[in-house]
Short mmCIF file of the C-alpha atoms (twelve columns), coordinates in Angstrom:
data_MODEL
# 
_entry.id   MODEL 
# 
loop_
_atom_site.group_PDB 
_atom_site.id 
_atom_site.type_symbol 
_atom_site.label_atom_id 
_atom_site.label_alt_id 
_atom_site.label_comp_id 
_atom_site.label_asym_id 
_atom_site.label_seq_id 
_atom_site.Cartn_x 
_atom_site.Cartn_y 
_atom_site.Cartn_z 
_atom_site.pdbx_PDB_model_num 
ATOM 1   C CA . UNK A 1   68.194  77.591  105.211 1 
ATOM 2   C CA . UNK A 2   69.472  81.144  106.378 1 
ATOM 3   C CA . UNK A 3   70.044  83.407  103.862 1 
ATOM 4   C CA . UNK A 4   73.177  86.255  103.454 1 
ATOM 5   C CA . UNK A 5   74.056  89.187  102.099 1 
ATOM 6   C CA . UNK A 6   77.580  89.407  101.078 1 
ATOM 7   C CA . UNK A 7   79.012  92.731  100.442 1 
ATOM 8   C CA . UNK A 8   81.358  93.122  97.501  1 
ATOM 9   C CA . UNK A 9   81.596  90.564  94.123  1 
ATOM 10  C CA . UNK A 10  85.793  89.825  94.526  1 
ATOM 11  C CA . UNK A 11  87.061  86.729  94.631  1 
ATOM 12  C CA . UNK A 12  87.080  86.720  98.224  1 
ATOM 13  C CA . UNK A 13  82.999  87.796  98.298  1 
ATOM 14  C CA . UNK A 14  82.289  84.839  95.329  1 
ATOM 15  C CA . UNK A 15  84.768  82.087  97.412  1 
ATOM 16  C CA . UNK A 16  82.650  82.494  100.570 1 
ATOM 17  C CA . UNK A 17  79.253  82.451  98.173  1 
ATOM 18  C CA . UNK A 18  80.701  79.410  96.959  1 
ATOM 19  C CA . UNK A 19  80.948  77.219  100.469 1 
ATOM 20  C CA . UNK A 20  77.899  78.469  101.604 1 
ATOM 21  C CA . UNK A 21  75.823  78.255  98.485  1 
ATOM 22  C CA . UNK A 22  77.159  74.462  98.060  1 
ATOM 23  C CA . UNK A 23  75.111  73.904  102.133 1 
ATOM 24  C CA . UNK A 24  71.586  75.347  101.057 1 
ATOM 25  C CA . UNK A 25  72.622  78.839  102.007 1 
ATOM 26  C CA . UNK A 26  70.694  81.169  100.126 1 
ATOM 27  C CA . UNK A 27  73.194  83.865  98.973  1 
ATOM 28  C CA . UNK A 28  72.975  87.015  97.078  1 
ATOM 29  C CA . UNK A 29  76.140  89.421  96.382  1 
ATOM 30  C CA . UNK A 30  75.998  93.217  96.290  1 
ATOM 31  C CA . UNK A 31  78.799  94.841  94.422  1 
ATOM 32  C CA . UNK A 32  78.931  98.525  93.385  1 
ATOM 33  C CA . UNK A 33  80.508  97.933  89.833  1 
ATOM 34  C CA . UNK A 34  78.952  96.727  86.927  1 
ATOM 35  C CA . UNK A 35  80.499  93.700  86.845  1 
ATOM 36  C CA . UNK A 36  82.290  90.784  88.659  1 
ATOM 37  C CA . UNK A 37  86.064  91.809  88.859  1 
ATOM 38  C CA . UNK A 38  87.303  93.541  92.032  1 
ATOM 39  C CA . UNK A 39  91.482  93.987  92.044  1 
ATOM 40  C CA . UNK A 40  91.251  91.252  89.060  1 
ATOM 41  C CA . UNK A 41  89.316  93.695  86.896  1 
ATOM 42  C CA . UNK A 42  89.911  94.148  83.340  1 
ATOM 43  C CA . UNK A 43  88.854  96.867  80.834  1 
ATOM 44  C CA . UNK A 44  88.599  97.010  77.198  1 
ATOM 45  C CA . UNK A 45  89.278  99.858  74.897  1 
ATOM 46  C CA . UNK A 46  88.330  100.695 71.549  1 
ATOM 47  C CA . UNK A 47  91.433  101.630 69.123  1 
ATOM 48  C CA . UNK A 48  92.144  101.970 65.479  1 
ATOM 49  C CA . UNK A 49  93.642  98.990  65.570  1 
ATOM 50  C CA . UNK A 50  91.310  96.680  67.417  1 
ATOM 51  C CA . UNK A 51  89.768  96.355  70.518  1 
ATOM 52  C CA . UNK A 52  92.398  96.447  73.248  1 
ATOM 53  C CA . UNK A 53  92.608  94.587  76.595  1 
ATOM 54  C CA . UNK A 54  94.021  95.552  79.887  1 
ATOM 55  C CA . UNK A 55  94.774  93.535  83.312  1 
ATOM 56  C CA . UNK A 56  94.738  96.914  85.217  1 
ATOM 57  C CA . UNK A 57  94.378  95.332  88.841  1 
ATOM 58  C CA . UNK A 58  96.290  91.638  90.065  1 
ATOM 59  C CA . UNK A 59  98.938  91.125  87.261  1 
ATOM 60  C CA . UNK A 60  98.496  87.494  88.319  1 
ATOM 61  C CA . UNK A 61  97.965  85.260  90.936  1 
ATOM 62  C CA . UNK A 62  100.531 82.387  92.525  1 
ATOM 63  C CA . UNK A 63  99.631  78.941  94.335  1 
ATOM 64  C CA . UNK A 64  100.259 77.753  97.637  1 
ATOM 65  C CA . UNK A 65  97.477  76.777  99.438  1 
ATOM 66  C CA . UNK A 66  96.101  73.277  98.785  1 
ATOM 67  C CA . UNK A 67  92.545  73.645  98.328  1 
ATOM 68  C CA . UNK A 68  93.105  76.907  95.941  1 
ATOM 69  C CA . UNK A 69  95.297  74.519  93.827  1 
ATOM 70  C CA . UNK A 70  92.662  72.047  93.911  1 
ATOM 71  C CA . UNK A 71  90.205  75.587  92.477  1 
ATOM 72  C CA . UNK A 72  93.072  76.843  90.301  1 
ATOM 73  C CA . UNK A 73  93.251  73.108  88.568  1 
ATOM 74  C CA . UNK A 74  89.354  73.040  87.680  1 
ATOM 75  C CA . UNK A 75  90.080  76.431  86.099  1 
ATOM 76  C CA . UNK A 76  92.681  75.290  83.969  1 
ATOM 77  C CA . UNK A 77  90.930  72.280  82.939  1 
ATOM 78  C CA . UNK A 78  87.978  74.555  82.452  1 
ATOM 79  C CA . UNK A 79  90.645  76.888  79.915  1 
ATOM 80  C CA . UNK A 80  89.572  79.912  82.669  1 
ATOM 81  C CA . UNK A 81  93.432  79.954  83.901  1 
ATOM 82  C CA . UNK A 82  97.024  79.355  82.156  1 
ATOM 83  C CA . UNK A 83  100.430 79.791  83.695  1 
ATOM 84  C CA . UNK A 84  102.261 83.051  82.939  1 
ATOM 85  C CA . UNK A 85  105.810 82.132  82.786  1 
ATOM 86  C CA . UNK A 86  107.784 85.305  81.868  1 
ATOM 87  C CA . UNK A 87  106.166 86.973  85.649  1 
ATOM 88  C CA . UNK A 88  107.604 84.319  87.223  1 
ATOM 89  C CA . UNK A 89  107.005 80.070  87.205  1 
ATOM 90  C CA . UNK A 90  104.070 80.201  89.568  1 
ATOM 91  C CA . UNK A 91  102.293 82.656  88.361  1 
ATOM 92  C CA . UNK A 92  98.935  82.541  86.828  1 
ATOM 93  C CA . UNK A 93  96.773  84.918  84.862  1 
ATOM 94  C CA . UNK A 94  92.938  84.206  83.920  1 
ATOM 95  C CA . UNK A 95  92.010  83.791  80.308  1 
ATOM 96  C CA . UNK A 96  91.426  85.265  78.131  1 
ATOM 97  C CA . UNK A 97  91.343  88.179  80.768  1 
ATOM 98  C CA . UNK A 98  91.921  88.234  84.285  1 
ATOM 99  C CA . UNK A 99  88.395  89.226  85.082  1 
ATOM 100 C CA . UNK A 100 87.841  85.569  83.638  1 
ATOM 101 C CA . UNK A 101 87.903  83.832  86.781  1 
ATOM 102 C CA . UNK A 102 85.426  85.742  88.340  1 
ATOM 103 C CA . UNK A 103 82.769  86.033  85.965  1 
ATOM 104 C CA . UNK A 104 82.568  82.124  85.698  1 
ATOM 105 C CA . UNK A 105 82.493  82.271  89.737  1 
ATOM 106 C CA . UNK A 106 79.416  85.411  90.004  1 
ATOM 107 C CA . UNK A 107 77.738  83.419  87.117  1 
ATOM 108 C CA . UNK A 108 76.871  80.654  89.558  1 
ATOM 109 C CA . UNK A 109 75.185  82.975  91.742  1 
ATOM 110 C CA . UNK A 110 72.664  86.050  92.183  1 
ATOM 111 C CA . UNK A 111 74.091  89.058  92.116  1 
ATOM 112 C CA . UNK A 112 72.993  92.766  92.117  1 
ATOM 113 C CA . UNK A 113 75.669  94.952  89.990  1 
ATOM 114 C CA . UNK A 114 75.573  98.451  90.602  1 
ATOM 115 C CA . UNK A 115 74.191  98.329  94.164  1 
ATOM 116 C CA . UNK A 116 76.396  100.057 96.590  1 
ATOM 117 C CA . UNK A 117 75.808  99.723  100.243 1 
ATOM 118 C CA . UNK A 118 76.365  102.361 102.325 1 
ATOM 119 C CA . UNK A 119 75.451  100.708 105.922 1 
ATOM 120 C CA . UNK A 120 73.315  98.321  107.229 1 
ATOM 121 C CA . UNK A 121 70.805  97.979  109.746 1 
ATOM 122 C CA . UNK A 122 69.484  95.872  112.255 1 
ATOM 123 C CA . UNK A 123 66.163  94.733  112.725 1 
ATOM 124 C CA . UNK A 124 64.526  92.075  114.884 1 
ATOM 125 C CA . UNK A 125 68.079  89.515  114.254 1 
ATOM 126 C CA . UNK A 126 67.708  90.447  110.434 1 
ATOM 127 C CA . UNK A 127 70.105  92.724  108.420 1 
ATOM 128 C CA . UNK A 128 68.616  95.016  105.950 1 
ATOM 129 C CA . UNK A 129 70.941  96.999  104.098 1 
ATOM 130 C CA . UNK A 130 71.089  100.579 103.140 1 
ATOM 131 C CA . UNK A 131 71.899  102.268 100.094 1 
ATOM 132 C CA . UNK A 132 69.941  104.270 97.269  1 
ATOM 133 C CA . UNK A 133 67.721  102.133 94.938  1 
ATOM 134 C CA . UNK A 134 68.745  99.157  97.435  1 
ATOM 135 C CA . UNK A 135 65.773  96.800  98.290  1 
ATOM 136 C CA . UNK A 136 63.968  96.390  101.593 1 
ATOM 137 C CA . UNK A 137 64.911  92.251  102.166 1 
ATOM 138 C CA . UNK A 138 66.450  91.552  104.811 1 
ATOM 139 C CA . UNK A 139 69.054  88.610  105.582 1 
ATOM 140 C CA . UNK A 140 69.778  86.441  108.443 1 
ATOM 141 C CA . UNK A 141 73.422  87.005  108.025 1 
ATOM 142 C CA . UNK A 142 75.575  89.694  106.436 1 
ATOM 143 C CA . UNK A 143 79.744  89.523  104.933 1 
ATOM 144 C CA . UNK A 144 81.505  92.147  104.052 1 
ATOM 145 C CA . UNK A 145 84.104  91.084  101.640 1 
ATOM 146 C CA . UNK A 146 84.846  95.023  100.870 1 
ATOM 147 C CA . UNK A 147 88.667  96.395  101.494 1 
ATOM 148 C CA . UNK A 148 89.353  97.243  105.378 1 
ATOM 149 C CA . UNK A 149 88.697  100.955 105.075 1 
ATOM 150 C CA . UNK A 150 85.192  100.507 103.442 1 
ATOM 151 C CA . UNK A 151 84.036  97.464  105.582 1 
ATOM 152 C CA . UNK A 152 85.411  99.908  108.934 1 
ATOM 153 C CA . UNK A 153 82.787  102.498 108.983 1 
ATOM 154 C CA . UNK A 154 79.911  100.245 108.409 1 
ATOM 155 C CA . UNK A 155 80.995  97.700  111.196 1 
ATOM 156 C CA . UNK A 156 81.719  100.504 113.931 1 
ATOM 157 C CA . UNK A 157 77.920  100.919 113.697 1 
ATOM 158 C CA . UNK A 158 77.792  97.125  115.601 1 
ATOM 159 C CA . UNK A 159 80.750  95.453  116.400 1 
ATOM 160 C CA . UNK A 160 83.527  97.452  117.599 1 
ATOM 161 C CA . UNK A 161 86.028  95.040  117.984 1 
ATOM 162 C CA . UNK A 162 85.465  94.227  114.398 1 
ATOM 163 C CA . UNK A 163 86.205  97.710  113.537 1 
ATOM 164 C CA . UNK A 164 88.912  97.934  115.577 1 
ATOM 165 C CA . UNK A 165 90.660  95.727  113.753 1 
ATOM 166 C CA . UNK A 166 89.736  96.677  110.274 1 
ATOM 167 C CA . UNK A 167 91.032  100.345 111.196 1 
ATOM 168 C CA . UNK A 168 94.393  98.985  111.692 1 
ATOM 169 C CA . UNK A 169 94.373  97.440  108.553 1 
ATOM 170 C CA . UNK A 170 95.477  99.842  106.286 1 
ATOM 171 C CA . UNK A 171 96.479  99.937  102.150 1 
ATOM 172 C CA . UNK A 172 98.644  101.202 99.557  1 
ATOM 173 C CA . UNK A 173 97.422  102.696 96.754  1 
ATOM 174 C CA . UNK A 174 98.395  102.789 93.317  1 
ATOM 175 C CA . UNK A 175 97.863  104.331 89.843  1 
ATOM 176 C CA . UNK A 176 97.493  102.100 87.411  1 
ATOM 177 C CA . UNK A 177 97.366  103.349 83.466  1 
ATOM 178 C CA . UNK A 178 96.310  101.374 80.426  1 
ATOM 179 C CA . UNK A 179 98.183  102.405 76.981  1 
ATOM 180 C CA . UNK A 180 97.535  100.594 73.511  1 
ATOM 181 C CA . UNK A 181 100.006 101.629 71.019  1 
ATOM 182 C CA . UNK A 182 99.903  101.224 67.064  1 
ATOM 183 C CA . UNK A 183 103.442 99.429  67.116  1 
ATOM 184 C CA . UNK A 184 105.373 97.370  69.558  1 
ATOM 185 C CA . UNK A 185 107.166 99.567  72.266  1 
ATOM 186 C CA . UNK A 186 111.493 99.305  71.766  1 
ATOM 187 C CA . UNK A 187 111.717 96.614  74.992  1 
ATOM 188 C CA . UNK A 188 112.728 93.900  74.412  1 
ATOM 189 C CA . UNK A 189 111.023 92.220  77.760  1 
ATOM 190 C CA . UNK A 190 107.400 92.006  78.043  1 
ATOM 191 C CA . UNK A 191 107.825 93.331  81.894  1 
ATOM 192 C CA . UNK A 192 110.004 96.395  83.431  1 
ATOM 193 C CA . UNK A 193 110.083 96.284  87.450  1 
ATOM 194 C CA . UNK A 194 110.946 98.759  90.025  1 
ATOM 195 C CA . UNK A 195 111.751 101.659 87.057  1 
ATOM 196 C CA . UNK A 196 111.703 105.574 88.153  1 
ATOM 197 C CA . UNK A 197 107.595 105.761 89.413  1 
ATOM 198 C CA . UNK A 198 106.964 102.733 87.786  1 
ATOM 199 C CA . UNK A 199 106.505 99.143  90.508  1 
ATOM 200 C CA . UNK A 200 105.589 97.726  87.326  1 
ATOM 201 C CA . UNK A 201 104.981 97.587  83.422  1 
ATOM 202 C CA . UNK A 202 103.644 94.600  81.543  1 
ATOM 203 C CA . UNK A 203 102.916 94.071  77.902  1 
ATOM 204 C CA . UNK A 204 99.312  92.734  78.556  1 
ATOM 205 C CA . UNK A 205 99.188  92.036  74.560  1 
ATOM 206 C CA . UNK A 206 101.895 89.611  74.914  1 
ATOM 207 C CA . UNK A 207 100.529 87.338  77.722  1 
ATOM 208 C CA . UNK A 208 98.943  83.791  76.986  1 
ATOM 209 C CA . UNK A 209 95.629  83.602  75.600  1 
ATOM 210 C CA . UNK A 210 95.597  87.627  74.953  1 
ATOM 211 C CA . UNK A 211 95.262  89.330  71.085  1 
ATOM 212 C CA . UNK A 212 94.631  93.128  69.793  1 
ATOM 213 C CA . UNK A 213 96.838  95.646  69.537  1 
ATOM 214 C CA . UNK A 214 100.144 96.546  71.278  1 
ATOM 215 C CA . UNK A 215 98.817  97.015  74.639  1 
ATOM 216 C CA . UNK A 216 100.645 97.978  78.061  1 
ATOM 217 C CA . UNK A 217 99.574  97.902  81.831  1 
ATOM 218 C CA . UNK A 218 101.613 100.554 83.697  1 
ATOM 219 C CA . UNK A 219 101.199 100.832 87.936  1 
ATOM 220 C CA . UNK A 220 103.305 103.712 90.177  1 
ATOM 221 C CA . UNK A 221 104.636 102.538 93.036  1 
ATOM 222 C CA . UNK A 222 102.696 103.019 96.389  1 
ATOM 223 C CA . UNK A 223 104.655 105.948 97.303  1 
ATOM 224 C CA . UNK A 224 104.377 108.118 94.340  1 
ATOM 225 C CA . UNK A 225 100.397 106.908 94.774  1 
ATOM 226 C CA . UNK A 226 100.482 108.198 97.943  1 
ATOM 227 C CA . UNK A 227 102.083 111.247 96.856  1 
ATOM 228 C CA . UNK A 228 99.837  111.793 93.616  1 
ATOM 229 C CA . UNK A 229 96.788  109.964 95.249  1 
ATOM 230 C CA . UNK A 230 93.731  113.437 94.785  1 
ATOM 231 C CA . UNK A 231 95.583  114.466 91.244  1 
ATOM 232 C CA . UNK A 232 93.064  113.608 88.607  1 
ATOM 233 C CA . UNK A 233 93.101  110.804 86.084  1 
ATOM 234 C CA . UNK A 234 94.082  113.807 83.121  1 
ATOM 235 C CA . UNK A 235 97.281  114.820 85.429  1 
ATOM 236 C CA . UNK A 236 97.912  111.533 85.950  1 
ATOM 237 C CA . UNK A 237 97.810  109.979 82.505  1 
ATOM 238 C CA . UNK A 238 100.752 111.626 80.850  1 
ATOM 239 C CA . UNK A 239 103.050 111.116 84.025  1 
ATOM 240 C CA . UNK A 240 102.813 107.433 83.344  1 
ATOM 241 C CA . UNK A 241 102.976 107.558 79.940  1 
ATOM 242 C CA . UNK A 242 106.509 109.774 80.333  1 
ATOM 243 C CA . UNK A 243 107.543 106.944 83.075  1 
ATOM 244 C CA . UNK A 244 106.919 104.421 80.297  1 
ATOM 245 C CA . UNK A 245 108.966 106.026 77.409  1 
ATOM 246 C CA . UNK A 246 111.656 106.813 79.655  1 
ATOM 247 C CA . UNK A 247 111.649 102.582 80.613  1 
ATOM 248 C CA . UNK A 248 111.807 102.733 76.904  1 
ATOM 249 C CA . UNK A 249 114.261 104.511 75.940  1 
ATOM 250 C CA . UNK A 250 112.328 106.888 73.755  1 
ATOM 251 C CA . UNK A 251 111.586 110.426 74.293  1 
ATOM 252 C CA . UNK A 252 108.125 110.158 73.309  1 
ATOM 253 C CA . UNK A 253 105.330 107.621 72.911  1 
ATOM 254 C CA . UNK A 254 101.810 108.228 71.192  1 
ATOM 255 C CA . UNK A 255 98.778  105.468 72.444  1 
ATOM 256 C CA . UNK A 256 95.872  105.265 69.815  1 
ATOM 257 C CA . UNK A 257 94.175  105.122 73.409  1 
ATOM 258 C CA . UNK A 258 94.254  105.090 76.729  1 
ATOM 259 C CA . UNK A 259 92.557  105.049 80.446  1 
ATOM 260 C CA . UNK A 260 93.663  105.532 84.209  1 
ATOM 261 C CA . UNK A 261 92.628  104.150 87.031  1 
ATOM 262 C CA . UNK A 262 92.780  105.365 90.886  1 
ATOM 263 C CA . UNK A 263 93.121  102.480 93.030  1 
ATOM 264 C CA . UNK A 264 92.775  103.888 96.648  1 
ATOM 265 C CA . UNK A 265 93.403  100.169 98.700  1 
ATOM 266 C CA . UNK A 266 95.466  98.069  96.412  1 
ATOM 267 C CA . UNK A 267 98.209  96.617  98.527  1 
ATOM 268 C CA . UNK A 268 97.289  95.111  101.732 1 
ATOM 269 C CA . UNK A 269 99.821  94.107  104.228 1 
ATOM 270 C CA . UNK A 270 97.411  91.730  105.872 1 
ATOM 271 C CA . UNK A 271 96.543  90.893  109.594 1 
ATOM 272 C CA . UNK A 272 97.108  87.301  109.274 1 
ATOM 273 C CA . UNK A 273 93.699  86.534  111.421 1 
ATOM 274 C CA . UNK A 274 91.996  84.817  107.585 1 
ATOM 275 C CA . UNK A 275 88.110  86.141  108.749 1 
ATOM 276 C CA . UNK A 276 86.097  88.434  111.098 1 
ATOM 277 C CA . UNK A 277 83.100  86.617  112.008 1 
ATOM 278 C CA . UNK A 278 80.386  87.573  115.169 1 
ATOM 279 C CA . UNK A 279 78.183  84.431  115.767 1 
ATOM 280 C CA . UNK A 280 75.699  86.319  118.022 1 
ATOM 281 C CA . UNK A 281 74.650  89.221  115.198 1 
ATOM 282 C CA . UNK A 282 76.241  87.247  111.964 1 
ATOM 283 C CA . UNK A 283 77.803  89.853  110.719 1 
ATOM 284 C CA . UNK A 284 81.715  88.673  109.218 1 
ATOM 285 C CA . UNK A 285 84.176  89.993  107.522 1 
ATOM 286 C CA . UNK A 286 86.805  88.367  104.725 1 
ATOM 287 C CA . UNK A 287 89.210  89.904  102.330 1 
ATOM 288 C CA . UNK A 288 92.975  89.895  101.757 1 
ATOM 289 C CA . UNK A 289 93.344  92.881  104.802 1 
ATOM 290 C CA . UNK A 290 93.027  89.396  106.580 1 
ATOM 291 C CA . UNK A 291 95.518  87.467  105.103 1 
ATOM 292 C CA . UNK A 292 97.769  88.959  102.694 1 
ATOM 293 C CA . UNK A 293 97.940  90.895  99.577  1 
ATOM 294 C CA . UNK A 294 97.756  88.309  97.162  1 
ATOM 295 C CA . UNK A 295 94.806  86.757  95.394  1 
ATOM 296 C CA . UNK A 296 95.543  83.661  96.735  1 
ATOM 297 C CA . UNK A 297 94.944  84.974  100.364 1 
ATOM 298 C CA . UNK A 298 91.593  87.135  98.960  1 
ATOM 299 C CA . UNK A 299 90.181  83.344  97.845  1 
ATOM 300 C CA . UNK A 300 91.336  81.471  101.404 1 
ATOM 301 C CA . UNK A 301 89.705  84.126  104.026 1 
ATOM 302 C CA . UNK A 302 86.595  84.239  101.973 1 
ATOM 303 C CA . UNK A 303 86.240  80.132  102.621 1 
ATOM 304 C CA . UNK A 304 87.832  80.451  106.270 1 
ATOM 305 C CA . UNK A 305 84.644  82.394  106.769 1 
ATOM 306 C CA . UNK A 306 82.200  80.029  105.347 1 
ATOM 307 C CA . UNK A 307 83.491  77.544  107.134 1 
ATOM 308 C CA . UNK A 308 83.381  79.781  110.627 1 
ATOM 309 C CA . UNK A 309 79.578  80.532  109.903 1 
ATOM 310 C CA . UNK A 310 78.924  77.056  108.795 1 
ATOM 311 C CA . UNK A 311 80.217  75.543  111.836 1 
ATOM 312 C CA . UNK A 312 78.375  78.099  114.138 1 
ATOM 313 C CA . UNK A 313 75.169  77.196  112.327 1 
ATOM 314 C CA . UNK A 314 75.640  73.309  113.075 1 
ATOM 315 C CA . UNK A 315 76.583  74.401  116.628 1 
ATOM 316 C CA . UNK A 316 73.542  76.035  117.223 1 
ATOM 317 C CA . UNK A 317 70.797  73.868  115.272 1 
# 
């Protein structure tokens, strides 16, 4: 059975791993981080009053598509998933953090945290791939399920049409901050939208499944992002936390602790083709740059691939 490289551990990296996996493909996933998450990452922090969680990428997810209801039912049966009311009735959050969903998805396959790919190279119809500490296997096929503007530079190299498109598909980004607080916060909602800086605010503490302290999830809007995007995490912190208080109503708010994060291609706005895929050098593409910017759309174009290589596999056998 051929074997694949697939560049990046999201949801849309672990969906394609999925299809081909379930054919005899043999599959192993490359991601840079440390662990399975991608925009549904969560982060834990340490506090005085208990160990704090934080949603810091996807707030949650919605369902449209048949088959990812079909996915998002097994995860509820599987207590992975629970509905999320208060963002709005379709919504969906993993359990008993958003990362959830993911972990039980890279736990059903092999895959090499901490490995960050930097190119790849080809070699007699193989793909090897290149990166520090990165070993010399090569693959008969190779996905990039990696954000348009990291998956452009490495498919100029052998596809230009490929590129092309990826370079047109550009993000948002946005500054997200996580605050836990030794008290409840004077709002009486659990989310503030579309508030001075602030796109959105959630009390993560108060969604289903979730426990610790008081804990919020605060992300700028794309333009102040934009605007903000090479200040450093220390600048950064204390603008949110003033954007909070002031959604508040309080001149001043204290977090036992706290942690920003830079994310430089959040919001996709999506190119509506689902995959990229090159039968002749098998070398794809999926992500939500394809689709949309929704989680939803991440999970579909990572299974319109599979589906794309599977059937050129059966064509040519």
């Amino acid at each position: 059975m051929p074997s694949v490289a697939i560049i990046g551990a999201g949801i849309a990296g672990l969906s394609c791993a999925d299809v081909l996996a379930a054919e005899g493909w043999q599959v192993t996933l490359f991601d840079k981080g440390r662990k399975a998450g991608g925009r549904m990452a969560s982060r834990r922090l340490e506090t005085l009053h208990g160990e704090a969680s934080f949603d810091f990428g996807a707030q949650y997810f919605t369902v449209r598509d048949p088959r990812f209801a079909a996915e998002v039912a097994r995860w509820a049966a599987s207590g992975l998933a629970v509905r999320w009311p208060d963002a709005r009735d379709d919504a969906w959050i993993g359990v008993p953090a958003m990362n959830a969903v993911v972990r039980a998805m890279a736990a059903a396959h092999t895959v090499r945290f901490s490995h960050h790919v930097s190119g790849l190279a080809r070699e007699d119809q193989h793909w090897r791939l290149l990166g520090e500490g990165l070993p010399g296997e090569r693959f008969d096929a190779a996905v990039l399920a990696l954000p348009a503007e990291q998956a452009a530079p490495i498919l100029t190299l052998h596809d230009f049409e490929l590129a092309r498109t990826a370079l047109f598909a550009r993000s948002q980004p946005c500054w997200s901050g996580m605050f836990a607080f030794g008290e409840p916060l004077p709002l009486a909602a659990d989310i503030v939208r579309d508030h001075g800086i602030l796109a959105w605010a959630a009390r993560d503490s108060a969604k289903p499944g979730r426990s610790g302290p008081e804990s919020w999830v605060v992300q700028a809007t794309p333009q102040w992002s934009a605007a903000n995007l090479e200040r450093s995490p220390d600048e950064i912190a204390p603008l949110l936390l003033t954007a909070l208080a002031e959604a508040a109503g309080t001149l001043r708010l204290a977090p036992l602790a706290h942690s920003v994060h830079r994310w430089r291609y959040a919001l996709s706005a999506g190119t509506g083709l689902g995959c990229l895929w090159n039968e002749a050098q098998r070398i794809g593409a999926c992500g939500d740059w394809l689709l949309g910017p929704r989680v939803e759309c991440a999970w579909v174009s990572g299974r319109m691939l599979a589906e794309r290589m599977l059937s050129g596999a059966r064509a040519a056998a």
